[in-house]
C-alpha positions as CSV (number, residue, x, y, z in Angstrom):
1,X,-19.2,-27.8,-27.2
2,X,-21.5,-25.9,-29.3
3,X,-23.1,-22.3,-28.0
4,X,-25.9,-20.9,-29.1
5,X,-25.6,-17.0,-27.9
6,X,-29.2,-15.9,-27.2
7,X,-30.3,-12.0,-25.9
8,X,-28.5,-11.4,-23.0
9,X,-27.1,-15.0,-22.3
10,X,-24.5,-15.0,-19.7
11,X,-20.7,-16.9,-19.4
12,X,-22.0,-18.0,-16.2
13,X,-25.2,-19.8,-17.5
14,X,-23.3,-21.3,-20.1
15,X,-20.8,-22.4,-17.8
16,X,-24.1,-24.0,-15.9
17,X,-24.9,-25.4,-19.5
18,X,-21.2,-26.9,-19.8
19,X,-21.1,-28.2,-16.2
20,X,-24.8,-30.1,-17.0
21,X,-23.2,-31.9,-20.2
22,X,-22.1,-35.4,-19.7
23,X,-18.6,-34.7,-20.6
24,X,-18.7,-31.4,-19.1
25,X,-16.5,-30.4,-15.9
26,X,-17.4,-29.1,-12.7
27,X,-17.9,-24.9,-13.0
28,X,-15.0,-24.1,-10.6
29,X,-12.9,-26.1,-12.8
30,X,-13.4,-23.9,-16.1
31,X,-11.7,-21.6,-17.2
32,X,-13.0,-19.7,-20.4
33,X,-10.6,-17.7,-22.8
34,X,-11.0,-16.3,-26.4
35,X,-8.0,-17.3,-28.6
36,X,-5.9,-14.8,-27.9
37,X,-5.5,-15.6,-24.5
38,X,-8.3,-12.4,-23.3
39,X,-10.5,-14.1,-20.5
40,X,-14.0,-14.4,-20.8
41,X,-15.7,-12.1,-17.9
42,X,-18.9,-13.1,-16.5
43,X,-20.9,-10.4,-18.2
44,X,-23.8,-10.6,-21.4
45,X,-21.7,-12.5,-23.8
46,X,-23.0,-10.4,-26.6
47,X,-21.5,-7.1,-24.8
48,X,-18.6,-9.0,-25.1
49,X,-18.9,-9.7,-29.3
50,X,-19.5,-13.2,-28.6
51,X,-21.0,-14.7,-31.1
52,X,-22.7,-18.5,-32.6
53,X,-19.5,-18.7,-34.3
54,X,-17.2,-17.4,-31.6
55,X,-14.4,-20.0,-30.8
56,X,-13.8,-20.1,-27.0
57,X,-10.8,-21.9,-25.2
58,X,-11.9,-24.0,-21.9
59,X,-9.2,-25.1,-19.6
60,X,-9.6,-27.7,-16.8
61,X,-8.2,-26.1,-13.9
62,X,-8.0,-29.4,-12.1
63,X,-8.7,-30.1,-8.5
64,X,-9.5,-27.0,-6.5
65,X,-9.8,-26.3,-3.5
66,X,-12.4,-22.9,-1.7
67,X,-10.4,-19.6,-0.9
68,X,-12.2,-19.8,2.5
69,X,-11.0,-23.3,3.1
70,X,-7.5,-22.1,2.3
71,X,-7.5,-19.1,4.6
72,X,-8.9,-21.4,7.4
73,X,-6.4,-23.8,6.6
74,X,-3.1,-21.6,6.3
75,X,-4.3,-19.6,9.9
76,X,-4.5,-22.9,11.9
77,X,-1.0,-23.5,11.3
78,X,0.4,-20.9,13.9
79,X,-2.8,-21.8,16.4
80,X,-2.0,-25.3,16.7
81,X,2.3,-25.3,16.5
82,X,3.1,-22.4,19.2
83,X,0.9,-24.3,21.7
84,X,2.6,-27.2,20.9
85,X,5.9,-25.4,21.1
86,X,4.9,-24.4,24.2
87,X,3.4,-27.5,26.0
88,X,7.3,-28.9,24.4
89,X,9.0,-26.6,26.8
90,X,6.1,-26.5,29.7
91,X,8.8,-27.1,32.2
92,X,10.2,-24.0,31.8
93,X,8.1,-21.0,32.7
94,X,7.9,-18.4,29.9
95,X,9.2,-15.2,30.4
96,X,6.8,-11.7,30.3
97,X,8.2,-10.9,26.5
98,X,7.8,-14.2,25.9
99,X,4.0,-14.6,27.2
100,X,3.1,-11.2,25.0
101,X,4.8,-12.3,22.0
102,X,2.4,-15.9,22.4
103,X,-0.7,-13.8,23.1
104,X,0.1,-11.3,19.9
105,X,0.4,-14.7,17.8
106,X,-2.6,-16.3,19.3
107,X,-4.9,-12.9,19.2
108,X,-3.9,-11.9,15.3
109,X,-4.5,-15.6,14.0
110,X,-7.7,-16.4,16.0
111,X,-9.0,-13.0,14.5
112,X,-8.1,-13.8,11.1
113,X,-10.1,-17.2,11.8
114,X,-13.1,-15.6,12.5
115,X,-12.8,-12.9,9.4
116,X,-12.1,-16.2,7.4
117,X,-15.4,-17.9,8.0
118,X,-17.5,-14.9,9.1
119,X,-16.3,-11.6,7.8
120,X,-14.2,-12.4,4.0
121,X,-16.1,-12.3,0.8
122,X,-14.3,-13.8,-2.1
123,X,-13.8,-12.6,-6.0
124,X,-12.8,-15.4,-6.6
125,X,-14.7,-19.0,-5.4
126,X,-11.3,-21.4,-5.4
127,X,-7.7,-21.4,-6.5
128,X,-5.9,-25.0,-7.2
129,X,-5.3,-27.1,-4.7
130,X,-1.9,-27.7,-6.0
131,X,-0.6,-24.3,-5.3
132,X,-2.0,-25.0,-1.4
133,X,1.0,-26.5,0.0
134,X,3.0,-23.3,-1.0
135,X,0.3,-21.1,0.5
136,X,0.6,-23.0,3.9
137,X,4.6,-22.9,3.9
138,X,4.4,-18.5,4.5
139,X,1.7,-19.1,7.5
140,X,3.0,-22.6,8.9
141,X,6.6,-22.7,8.3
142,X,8.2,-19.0,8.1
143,X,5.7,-18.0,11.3
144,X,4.4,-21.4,12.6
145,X,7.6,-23.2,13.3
146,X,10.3,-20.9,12.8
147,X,9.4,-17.6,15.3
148,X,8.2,-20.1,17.7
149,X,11.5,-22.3,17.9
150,X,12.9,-19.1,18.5
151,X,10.3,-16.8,20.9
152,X,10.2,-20.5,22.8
153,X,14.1,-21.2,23.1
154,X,15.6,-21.4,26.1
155,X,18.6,-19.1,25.0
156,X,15.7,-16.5,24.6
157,X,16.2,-13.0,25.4
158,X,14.7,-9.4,25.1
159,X,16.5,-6.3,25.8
160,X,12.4,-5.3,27.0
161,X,12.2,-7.9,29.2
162,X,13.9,-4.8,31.3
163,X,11.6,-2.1,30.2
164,X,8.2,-3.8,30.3
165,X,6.5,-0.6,30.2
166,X,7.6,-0.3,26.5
167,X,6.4,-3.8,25.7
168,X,3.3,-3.0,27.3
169,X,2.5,0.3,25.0
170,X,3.8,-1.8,22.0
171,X,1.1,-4.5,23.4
172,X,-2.0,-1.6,23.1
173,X,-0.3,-0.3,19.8
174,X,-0.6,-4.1,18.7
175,X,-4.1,-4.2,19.7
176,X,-5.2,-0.9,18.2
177,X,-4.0,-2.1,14.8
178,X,-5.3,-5.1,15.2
179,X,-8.7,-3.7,15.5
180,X,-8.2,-0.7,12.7
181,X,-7.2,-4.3,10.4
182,X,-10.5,-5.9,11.5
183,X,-12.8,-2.5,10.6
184,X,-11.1,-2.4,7.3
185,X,-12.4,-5.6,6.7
186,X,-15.7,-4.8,7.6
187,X,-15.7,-2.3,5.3
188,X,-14.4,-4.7,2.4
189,X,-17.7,-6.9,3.3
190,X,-20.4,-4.3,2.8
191,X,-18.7,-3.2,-0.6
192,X,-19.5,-6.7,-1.9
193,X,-22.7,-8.4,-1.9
194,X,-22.6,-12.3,-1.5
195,X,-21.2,-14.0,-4.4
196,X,-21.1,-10.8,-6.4
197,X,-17.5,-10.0,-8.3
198,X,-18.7,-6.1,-7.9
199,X,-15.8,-4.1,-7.0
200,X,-16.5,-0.1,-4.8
201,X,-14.1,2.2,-3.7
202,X,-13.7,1.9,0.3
203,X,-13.3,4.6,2.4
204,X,-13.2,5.1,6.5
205,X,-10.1,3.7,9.2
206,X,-7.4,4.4,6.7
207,X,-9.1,4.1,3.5
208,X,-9.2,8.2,3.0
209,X,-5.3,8.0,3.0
210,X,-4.3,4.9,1.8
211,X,-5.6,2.8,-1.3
212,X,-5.3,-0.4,0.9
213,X,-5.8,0.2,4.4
214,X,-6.0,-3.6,5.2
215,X,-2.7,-3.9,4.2
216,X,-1.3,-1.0,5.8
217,X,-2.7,-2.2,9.6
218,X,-1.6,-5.4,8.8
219,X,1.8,-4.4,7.8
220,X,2.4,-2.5,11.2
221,X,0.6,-5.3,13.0
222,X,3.7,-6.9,12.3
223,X,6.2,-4.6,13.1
224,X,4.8,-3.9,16.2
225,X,5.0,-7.7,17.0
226,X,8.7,-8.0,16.0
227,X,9.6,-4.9,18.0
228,X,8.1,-7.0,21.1
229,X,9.9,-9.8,20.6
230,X,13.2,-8.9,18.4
231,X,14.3,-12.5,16.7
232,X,15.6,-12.2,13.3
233,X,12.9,-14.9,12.1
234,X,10.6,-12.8,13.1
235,X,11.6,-9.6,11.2
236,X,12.2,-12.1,8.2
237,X,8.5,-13.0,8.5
238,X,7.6,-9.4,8.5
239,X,9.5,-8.1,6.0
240,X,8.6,-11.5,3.5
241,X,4.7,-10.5,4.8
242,X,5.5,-6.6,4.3
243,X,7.0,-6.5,0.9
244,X,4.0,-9.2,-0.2
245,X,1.6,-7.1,0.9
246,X,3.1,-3.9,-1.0
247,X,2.9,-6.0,-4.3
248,X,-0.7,-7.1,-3.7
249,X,-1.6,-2.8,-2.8
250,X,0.4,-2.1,-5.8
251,X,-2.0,-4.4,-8.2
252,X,-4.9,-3.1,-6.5
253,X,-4.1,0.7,-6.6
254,X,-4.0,0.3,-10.9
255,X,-7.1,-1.6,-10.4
256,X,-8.9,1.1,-9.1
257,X,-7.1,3.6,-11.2
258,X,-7.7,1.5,-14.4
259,X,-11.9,1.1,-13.4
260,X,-12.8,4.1,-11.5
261,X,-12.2,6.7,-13.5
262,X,-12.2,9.7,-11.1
263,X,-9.5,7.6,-8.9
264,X,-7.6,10.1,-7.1
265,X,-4.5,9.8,-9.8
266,X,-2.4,11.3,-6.7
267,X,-3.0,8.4,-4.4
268,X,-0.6,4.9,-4.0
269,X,-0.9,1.9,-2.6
270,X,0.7,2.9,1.1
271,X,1.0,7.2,0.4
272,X,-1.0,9.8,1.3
273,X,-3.6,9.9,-1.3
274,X,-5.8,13.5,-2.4
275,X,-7.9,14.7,0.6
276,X,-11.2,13.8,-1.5
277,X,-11.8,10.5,-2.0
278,X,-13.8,9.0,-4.8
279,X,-17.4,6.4,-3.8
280,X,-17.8,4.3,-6.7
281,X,-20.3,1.7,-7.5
282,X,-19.6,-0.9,-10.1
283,X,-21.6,-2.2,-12.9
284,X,-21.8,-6.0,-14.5
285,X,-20.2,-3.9,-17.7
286,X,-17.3,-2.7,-15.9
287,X,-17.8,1.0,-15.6
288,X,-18.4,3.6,-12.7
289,X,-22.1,3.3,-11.5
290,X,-22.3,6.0,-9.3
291,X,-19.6,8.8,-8.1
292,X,-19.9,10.5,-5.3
293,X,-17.1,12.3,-2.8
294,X,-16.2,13.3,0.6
295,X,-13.6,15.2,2.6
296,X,-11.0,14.0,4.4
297,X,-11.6,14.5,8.1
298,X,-11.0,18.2,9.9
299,X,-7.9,19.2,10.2
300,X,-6.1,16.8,7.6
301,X,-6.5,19.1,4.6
302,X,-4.2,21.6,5.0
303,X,-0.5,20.9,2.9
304,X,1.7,20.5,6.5
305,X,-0.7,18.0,8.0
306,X,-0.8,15.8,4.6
307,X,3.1,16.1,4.3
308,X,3.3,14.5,7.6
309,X,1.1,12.1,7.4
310,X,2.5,11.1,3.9
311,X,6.3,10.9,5.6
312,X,4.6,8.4,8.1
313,X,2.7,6.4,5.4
314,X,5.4,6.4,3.4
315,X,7.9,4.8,5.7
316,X,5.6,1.1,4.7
């Protein structure tokens, strides 16, 4: 396809212009590159030295399928299988570990249902619909089927089921990061504007300590759940979950480090980061539009406090 690269022209216009042409493919099926191999942002094309004579690569993608639609998708798995584990076994009456460990699964899932379709904004529009199958397996497979063969087996048992008051302040510690999980979210949303790639520094429940706070609820979300219930697929889920989670903080934490200059360089993706923490808005071109700080909150910036809440942090 020939381009003609006017003032200002955009990828994504031309990506329109592509899409219009008869022998064109759909937009979320393109995937722009220069030859060697750099990807073509969605930024002015000239800013970019992208010229009339400019040879750009465009893959088909093939069939694709929404992020949204795959979170909504790989959630329902656990919804639908542990009541249908259950209503297997509905002769025999569940157990009080047992009836937490159901609740936990049915609260966390439901509440990532509603942050799928209501709360999650998305840098990306789709991924393959290929690589959905494999996305499904973590979420309906290794949780789905596998923790509730085992929470729902009648050779089931809990050394809590004799201490319920420890399963109950696990219960409220479950709950509490539930909710810090759901306000980092929140906090993801207002940093992006609808369908805008823009990328801020977040800050708030966490965010002050840790480069991904989401992550770090999340990951003791599960914990707390194995604790309750103590079967080895379980822990297998959470540590599978855990260790993913560390990678995607990891790739995130040099993200921020690599486009926000003033990036506390002492912070990582689950330590204690430095006690100021850096605002950053984000321009089309990439760099830093506005930088701003503030403290960490009262009483957290002396050395002891930070040491202990870094041995804590740590730990994940």
């Amino acid at each position: 396809m020939q381009i003609t690269c006017k003032d200002r022209s955009t990828k994504k216009e031309k990506v329109i212009e592509l899409a219009d042409n008869a022998s064109g493919l759909p937009i979320q099926r393109q995937r722009w590159t220069f030859k060697n191999g750099k990807t073509l942002v969605d930024n002015e094309l000239q800013s970019q030295n992208v010229t009339d004579n400019t040879c750009l690569l465009i893959k088909d993608l093939g069939m694709q399928v929404s992020w949204r639609l795959v979170f909504i998708i790989e959630y329902l798995g656990p919804i639908l299988i542990f009541p249908f584990a259950r209503l297997i076994n509905i002769n025999r009456p569940l157990t009080f570990i047992q009836k937490l460990g159901y609740l936990c699964i049915m609260i966390h899932f439901i509440k990532r249902e509603f942050e799928s379709v209501f709360v999650h904004r998305f840098s990306k529009s789709s991924m393959p619909f290929k690589r959905l199958p494999i996305n499904c397996f973590h979420y309906w497979i290794l949780c789905g089927v596998m923790i509730s063969y085992q929470l729902f087996s009648k050779n089931y048992t809990c050394y809590l089921e004799n201490h319920k008051y420890i399963a109950v302040i696990l219960f409220i510690a479950f709950l509490s990061t539930e909710i810090m999980n759901f306000l980092t979210h929140l906090v993801l949303k207002k940093l992006r504007k609808p369908e805008s790639t823009t990328r801020g520094i977040p800050y708030k429940f966490g965010f002050d300590y840790v480069s991904c706070a989401n992550y770090f609820w999340e990951a003791l979300s599960w914990i707390i759940f194995s604790l309750i219930i103590n079967t080895t697929n379980a822990w297998l889920f959470t540590i599978i979950s855990v260790v993913q989670m560390y990678i995607w903080a990891k790739k995130k934490h040099c993200l921020y480090k690599k486009e926000f200059a003033n990036y506390p360089p002492t912070g990582a993706q689950f330590k204690l980061t430095s006690s100021k923490r850096v605002l950053v808005g984000h321009t089309t071109s990439g760099g830093p539009a506005l930088t701003s700080f503030s403290q960490s909150p009262s009483g957290f910036n002396n050395p002891i406090s930070q040491d202990l809440i870094g041995i804590v942090l740590t730990v994940f």
